[in-house]
VOBA-1610 file (N, C-alpha, C; in pm, whole numbers, padded with zeros to 5 digits, always signed):
BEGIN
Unk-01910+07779+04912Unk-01900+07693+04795Unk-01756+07647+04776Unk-01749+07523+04729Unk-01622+07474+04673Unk-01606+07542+04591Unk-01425+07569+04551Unk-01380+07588+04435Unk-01238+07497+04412Unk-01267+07470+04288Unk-01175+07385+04253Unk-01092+07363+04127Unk-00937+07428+04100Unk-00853+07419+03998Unk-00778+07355+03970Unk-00832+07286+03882Unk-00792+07136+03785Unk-00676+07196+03690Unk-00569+07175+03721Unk-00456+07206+03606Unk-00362+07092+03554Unk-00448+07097+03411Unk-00355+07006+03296Unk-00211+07006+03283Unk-00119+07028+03349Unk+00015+07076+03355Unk+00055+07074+03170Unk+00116+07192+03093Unk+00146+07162+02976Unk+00073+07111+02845Unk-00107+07113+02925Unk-00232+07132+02842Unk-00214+07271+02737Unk-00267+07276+02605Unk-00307+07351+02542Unk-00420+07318+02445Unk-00422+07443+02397Unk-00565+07432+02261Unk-00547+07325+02216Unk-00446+07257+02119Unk-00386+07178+02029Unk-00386+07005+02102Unk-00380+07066+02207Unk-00402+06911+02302Unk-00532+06873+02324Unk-00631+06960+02391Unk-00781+06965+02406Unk-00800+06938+02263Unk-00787+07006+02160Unk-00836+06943+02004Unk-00853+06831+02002Unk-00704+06765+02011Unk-00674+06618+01974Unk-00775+06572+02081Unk-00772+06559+02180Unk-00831+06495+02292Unk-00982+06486+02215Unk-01039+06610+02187Unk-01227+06591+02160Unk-01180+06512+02029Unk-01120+06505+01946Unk-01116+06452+01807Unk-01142+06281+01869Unk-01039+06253+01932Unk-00983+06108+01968Unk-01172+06079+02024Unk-01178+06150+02119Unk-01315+06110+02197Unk-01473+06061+02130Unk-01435+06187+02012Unk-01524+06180+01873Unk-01547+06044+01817Unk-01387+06008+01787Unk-01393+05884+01651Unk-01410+05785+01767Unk-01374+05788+01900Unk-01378+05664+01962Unk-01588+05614+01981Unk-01654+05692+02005Unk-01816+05724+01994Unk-01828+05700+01829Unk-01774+05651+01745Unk-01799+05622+01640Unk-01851+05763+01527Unk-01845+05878+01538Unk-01823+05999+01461Unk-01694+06020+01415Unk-01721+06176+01364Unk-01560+06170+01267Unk-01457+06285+01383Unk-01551+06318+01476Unk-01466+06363+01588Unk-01481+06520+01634Unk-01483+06609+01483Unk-01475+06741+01602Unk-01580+06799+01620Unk-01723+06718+01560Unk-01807+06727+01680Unk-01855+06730+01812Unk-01761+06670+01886Unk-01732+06627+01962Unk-01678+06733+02098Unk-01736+06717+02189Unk-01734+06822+02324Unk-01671+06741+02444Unk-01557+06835+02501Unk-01515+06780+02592Unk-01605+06799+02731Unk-01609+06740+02849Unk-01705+06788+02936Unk-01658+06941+02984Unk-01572+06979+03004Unk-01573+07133+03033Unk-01618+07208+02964Unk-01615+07176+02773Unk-01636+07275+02692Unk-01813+07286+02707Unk-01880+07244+02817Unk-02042+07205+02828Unk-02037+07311+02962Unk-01936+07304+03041Unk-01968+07450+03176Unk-02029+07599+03086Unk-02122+07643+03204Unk-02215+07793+03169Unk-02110+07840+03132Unk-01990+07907+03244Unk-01865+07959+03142Unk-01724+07913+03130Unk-01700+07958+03013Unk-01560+07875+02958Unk-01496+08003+02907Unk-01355+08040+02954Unk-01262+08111+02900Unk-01084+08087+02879Unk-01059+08170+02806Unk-00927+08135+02815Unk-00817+08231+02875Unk-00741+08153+02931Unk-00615+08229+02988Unk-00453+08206+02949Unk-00404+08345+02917Unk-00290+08346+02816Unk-00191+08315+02970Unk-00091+08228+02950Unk-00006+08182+03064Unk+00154+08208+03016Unk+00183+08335+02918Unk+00325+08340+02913Unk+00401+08352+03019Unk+00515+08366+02973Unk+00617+08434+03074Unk+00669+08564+02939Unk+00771+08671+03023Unk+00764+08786+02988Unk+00923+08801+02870Unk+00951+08711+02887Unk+01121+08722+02835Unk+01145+08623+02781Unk+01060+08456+02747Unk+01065+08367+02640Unk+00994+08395+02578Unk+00968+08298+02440Unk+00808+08280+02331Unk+00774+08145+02374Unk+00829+08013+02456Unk+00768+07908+02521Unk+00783+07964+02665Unk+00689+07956+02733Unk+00689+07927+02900Unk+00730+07798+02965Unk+00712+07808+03090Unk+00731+07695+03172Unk+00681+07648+03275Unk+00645+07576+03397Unk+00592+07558+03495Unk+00600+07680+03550Unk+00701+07718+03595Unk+00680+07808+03719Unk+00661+07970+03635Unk+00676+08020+03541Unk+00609+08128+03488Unk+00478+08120+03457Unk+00436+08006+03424Unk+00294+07975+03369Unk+00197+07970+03524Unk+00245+07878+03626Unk+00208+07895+03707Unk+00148+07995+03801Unk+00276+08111+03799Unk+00227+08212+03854Unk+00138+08309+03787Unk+00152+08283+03648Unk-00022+08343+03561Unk-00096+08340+03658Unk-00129+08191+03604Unk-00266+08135+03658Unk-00310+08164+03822Unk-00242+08100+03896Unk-00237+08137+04020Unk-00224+08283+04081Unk-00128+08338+04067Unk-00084+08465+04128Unk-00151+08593+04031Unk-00200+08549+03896Unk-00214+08692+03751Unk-00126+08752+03722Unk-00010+08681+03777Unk+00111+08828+03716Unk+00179+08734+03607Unk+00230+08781+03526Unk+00315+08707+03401Unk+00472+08774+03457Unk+00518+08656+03487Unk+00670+08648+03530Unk+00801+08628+03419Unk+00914+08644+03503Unk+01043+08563+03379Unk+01030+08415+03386Unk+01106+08355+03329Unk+01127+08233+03288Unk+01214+08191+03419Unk+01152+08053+03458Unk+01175+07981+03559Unk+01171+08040+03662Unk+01063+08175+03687Unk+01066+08246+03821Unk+00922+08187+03860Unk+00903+08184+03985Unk+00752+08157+04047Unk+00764+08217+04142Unk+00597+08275+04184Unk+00568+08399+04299Unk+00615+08491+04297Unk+00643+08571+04203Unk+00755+08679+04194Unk+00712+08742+04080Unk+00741+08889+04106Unk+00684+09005+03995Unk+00836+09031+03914Unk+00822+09050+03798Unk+00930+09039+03692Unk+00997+09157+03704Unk+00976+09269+03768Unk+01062+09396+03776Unk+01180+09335+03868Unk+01218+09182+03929Unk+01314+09164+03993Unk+01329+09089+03916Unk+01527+09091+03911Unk+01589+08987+03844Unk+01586+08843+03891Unk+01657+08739+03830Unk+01659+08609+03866Unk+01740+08576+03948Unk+01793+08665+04062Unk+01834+08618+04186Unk+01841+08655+04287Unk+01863+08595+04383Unk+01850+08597+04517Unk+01820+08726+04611Unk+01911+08817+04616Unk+01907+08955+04628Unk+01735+08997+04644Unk+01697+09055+04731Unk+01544+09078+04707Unk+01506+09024+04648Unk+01420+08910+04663Unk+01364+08844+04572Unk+01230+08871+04662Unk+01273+08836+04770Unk+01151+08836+04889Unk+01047+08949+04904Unk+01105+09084+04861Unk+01042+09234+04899Unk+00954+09193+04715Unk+01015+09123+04648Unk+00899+09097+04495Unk+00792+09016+04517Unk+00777+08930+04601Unk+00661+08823+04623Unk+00555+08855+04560Unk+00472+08774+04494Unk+00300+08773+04485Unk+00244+08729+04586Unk+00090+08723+04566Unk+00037+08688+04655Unk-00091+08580+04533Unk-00093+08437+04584Unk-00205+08347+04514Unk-00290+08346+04537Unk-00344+08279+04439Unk-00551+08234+04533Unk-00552+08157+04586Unk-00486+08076+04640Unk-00448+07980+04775Unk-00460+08085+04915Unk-00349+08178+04867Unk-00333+08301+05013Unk-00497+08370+04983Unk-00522+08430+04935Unk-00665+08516+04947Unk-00755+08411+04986Unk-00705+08289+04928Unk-00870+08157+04992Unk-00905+08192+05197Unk-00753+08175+05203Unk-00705+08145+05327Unk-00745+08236+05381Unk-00707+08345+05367Unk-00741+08475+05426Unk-00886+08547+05409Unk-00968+08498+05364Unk-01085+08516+05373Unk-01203+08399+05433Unk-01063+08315+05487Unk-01154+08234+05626Unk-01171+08073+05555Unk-01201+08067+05458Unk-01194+07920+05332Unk-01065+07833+05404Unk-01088+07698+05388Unk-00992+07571+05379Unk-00916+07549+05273Unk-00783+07554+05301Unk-00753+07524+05154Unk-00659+07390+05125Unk-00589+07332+05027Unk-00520+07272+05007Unk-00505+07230+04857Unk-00404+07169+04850Unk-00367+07098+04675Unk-00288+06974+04681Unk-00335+06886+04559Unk-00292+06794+04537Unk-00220+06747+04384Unk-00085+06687+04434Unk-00041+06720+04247Unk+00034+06575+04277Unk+00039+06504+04110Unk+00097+06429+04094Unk+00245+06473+04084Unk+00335+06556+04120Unk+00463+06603+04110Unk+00497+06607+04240Unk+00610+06671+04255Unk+00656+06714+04384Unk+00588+06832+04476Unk+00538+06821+04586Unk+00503+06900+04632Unk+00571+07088+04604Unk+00711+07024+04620Unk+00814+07181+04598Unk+00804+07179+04426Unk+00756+07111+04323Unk+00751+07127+04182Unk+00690+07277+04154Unk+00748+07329+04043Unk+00704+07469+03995Unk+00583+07492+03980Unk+00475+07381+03920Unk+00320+07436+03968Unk+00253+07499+04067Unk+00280+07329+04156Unk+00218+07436+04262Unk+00287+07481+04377Unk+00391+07497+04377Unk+00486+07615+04475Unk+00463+07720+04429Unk+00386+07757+04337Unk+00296+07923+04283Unk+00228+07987+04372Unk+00121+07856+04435Unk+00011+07839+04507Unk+00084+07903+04671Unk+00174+07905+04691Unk+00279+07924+04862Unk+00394+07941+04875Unk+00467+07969+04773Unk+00634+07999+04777Unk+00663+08109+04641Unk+00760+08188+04693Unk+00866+08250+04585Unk+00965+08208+04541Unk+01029+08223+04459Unk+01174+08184+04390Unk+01189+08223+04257Unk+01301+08297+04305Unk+01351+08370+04156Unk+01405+08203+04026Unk+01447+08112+04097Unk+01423+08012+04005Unk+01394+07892+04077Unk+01303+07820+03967Unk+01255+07697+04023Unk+01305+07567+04069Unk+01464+07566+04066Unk+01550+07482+04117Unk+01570+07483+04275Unk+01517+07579+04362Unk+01542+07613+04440Unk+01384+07538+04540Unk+01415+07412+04545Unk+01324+07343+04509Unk+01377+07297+04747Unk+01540+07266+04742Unk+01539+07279+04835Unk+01670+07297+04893Unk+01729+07318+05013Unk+01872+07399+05004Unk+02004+07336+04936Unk+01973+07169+04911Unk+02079+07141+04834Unk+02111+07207+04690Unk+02013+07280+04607Unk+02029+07359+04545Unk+01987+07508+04520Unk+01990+07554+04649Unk+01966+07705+04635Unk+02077+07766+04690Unk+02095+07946+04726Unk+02166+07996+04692Unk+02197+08020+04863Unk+02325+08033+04928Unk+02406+08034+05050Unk+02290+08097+05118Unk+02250+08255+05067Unk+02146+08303+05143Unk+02025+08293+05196Unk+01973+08185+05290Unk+01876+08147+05245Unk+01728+08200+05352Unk+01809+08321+05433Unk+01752+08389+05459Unk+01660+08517+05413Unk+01756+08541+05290Unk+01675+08608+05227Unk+01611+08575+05091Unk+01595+08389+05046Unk+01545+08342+04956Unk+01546+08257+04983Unk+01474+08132+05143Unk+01470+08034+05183Unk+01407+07944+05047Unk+01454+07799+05047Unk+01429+07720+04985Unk+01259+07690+04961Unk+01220+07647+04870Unk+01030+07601+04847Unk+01013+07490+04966Unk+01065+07386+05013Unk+01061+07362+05102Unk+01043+07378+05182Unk+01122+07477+05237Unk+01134+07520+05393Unk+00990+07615+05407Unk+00984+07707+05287Unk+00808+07799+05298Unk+00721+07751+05310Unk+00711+07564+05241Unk+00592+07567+05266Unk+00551+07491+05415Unk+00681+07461+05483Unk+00610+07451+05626Unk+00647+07560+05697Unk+00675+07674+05660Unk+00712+07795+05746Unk+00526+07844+05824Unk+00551+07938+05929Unk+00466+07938+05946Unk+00325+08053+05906Unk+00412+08105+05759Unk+00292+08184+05671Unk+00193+08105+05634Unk+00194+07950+05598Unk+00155+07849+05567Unk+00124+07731+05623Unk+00098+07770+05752Unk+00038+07671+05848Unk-00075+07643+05852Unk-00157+07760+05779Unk-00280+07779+05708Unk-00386+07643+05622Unk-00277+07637+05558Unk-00310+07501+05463Unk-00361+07374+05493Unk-00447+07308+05488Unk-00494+07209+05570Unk-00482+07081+05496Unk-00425+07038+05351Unk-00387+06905+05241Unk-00324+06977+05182Unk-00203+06925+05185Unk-00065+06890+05116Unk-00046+06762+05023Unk-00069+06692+04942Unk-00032+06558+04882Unk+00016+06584+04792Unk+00144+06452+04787Unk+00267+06470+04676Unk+00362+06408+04675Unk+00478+06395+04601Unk+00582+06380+04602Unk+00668+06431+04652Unk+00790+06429+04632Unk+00909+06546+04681Unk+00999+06472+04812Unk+00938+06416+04896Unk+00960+06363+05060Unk+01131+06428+05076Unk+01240+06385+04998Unk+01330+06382+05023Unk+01458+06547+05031Unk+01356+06634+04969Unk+01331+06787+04985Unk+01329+06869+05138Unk+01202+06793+05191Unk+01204+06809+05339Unk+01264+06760+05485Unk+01356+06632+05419Unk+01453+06523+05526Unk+01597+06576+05484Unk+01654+06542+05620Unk+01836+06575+05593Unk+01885+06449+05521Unk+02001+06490+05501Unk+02106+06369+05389Unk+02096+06250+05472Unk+02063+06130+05449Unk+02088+06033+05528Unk+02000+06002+05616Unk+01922+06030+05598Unk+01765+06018+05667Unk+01658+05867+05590Unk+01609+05783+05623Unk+01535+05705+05552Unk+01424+05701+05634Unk+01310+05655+05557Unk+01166+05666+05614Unk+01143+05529+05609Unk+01155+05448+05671Unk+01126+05278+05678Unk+01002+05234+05648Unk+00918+05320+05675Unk+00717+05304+05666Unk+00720+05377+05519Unk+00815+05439+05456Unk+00762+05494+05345Unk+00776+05413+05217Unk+00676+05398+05104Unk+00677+05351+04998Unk+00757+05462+04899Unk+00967+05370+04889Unk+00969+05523+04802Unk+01035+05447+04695Unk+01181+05545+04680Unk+01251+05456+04569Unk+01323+05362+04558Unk+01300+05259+04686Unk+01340+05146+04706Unk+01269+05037+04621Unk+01148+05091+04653Unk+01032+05018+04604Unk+01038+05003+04445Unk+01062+05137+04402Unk+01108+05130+04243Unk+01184+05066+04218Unk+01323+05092+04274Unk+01415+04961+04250Unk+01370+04836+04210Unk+01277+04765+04286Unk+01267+04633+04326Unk+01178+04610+04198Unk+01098+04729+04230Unk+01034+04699+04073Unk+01082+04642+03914Unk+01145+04781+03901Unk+01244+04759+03778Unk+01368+04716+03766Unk+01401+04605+03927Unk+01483+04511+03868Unk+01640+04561+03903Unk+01646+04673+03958Unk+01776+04723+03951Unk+01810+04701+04114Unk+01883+04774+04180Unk+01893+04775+04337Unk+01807+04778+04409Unk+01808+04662+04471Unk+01661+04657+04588Unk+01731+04692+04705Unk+01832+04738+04732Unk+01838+04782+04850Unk+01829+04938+04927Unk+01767+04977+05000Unk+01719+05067+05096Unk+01844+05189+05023Unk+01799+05284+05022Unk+01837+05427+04972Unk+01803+05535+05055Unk+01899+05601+05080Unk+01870+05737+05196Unk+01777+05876+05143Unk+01650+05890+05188Unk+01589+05941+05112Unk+01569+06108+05116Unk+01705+06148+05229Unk+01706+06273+05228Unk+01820+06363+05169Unk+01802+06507+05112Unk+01865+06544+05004Unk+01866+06673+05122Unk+01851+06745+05235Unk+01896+06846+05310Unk+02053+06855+05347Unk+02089+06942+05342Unk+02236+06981+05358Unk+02240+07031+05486Unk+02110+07097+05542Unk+02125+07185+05674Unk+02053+07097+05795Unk+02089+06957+05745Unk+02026+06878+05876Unk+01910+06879+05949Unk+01816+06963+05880Unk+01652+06968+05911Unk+01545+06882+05850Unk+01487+06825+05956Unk+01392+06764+05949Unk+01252+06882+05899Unk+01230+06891+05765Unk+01129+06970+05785Unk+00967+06928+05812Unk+00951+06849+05776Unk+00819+06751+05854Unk+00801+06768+05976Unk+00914+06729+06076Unk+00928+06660+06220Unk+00898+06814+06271Unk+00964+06933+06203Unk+00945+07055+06234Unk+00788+07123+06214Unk+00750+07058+06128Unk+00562+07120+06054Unk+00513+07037+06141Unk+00494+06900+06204Unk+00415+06832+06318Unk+00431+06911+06415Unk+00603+06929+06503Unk+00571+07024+06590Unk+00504+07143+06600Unk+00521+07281+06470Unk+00444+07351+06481Unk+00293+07328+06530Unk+00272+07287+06425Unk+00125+07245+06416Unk+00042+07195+06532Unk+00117+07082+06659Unk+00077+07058+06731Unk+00090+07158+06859Unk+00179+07213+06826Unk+00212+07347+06901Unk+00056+07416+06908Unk-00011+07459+06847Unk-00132+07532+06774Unk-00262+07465+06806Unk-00226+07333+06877Unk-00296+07265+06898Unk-00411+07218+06790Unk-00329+07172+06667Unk-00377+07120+06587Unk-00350+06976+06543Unk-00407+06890+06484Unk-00352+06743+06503Unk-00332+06715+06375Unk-00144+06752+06337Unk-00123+06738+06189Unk-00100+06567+06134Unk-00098+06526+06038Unk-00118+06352+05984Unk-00005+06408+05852Unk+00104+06297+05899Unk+00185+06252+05780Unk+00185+06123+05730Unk+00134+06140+05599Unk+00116+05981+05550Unk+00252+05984+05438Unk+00250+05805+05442Unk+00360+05804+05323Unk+00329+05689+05223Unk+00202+05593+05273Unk+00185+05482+05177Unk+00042+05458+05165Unk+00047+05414+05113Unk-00127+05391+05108Unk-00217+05343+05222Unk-00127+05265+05297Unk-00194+05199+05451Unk-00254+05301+05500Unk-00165+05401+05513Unk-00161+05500+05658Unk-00266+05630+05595Unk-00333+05602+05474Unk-00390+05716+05418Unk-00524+05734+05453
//
């Protein structure tokens, strides 16, 4: 059987309210009559998504709730809270998600997010990091052996596993000075809104890795036939 987790990023009670209210008066009632289609599934529960050391959470503590069950610190993801927020062992703290148990019990898996692929949601789902900036080595910490960047994990090869990746981020996984000519990126925005239409280097790596060019090779290594898309043509 499929399974499939739909996450409202920054959804709550108070939002779902408004939402059935709005849905209500728009059907011409006064509204909180009114049922959202989930609140109609056989079962419906709720799940508390703190983190352990604010009273607001955030992506990547909330994340690893949901995903991993452990309630973390603030701005930590994949990671059990008896470790501090840096670098130093961070790695020997790891969780483990329901992405990894899908995988490992033989299931296909993958995710799709309107954010960055390396964004604190779902880097829950396949990466650790004591904080969620560490998104890719232009801002993580010298060591990155022993707290490689969200990037670099998720084409490492714990995670070769994964079979859809879709997202944002592109410029996470390319070195400085790298441009993707076939890609629809923020050139395109430019042109949009009027500001610089000219071509922008769309890679933000410091350590001169191609991490894509590196996940095709694996992959084909394995004799698997990996597909990088970047625009709608090629999808």
């Amino acid at each position: 059987k499929n399974v499939i987790v739909f996450v409202a990023d920054g959804a709550s009670l108070s939002t779902w309210t408004a939402a059935r209210i709005l849905k209500g008066q728009l059907a011409g009632k006064t509204g909180e009559e009114e049922y959202l289609t989930f609140e109609r599934f056989p079962n419906v529960g709720l799940l508390k998504t703190y983190c352990i050391d604010r009273m607001v959470s955030n992506s990547a503590a909330s994340g690893c709730a949901l995903f991993n069950g452990v309630k973390t610190r603030y701005n930590s993801l994949g990671i059990y809270p008896a470790h501090d927020r840096t670098c130093e062992g961070s790695s020997a703290h790891a969780t483990k998600s329901i992405l990894q148990y899908a995988a490992e019990s033989g299931r296909r898996t993958g995710f799709i997010t309107t954010a960055r692929l390396t964004h604190a949601t779902p880097a829950n789902l396949y990466a650790f990091a004591a904080e969620r900036s560490w998104e890719s080595d232009k801002n993580s910490p010298a060591n990155s052996e022993e707290c490689p960047d969200i990037a670099q994990q998720l084409v490492s090869k714990k995670n070769l596993h994964i079979n859809v990746m879709m997202g944002g981020g592109r410029k996470g996984f390319l070195p400085v000075g790298y441009d993707n000519p076939g890609a629809a990126g923020a050139s395109n925005r430019r042109k949009r809104f009027g500001s610089d239409p000219s071509p922008k280097p769309q890679g933000e790596r410091i350590d001169g890795r191609n991490l894509v060019q590196e996940w095709i090779t694996e992959m084909t290594s394995m004799n698997r036939s990996p597909v990088y898309v970047t625009n709608n043509s090629t999808l």
